[in-house]
C-alpha positions as CSV (number, residue, x, y, z in Angstrom):
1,X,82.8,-66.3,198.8
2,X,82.4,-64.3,195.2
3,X,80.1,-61.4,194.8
4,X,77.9,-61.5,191.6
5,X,75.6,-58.2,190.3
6,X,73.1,-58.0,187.5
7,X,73.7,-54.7,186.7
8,X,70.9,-54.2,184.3
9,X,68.3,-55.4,186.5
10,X,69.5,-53.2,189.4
11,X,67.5,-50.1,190.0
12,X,70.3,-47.4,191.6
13,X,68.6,-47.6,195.5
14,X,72.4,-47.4,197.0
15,X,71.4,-50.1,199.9
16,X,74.3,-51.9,199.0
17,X,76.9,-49.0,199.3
18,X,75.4,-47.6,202.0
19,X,76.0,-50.8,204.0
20,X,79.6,-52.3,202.2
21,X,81.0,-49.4,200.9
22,X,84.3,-51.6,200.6
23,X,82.6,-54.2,198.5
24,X,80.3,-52.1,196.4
25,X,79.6,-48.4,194.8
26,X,77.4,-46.7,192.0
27,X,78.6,-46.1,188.4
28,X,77.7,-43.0,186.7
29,X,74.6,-44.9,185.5
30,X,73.7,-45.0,189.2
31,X,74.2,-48.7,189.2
32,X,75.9,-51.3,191.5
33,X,79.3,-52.2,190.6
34,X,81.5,-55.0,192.7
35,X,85.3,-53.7,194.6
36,X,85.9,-56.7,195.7
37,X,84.8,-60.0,194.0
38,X,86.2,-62.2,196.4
39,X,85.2,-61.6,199.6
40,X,87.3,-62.3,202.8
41,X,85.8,-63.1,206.4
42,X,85.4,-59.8,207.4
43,X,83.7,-58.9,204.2
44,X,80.9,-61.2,204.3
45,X,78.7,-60.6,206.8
46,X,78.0,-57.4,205.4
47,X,77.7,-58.2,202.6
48,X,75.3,-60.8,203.2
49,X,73.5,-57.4,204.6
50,X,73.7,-55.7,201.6
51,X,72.2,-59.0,200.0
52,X,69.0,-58.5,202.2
53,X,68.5,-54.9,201.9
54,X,68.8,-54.7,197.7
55,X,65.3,-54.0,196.9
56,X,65.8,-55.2,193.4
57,X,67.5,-58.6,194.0
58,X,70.1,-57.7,191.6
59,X,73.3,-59.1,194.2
60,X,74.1,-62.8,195.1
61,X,76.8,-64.5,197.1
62,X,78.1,-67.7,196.2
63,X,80.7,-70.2,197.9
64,X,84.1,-70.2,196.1
């Protein structure tokens, strides 16, 4: 499973580092930026958390 991030149209909330701080942190702009692109099993499923809890839609998962 592959990470992907629209940087521009994230807003800076932090969800997603809060809850996968090994898959995700802030640049100095404040937005997300991916760790890991490829995500192992125990990676996903919180990831798929920090999917949910963006509040600008700005991170998808995809299979491969």
């Amino acid at each position: 499973m592959r990470v992907n991030v629209n940087a521009q149209h994230c807003i800076g909330a932090g969800q997603c580092v809060l809850i996968a701080p090994e898959v995700f942190d802030q640049s100095d702009e404040g937005t997300v930026m991916v760790l890991v692109e490829t995500l192992d099993d125990s990676a996903q499923a919180v990831a798929r958390e920090a999917v949910v809890a963006c509040p600008s839609r700005s991170i998808s998962l995809a299979e491969g």
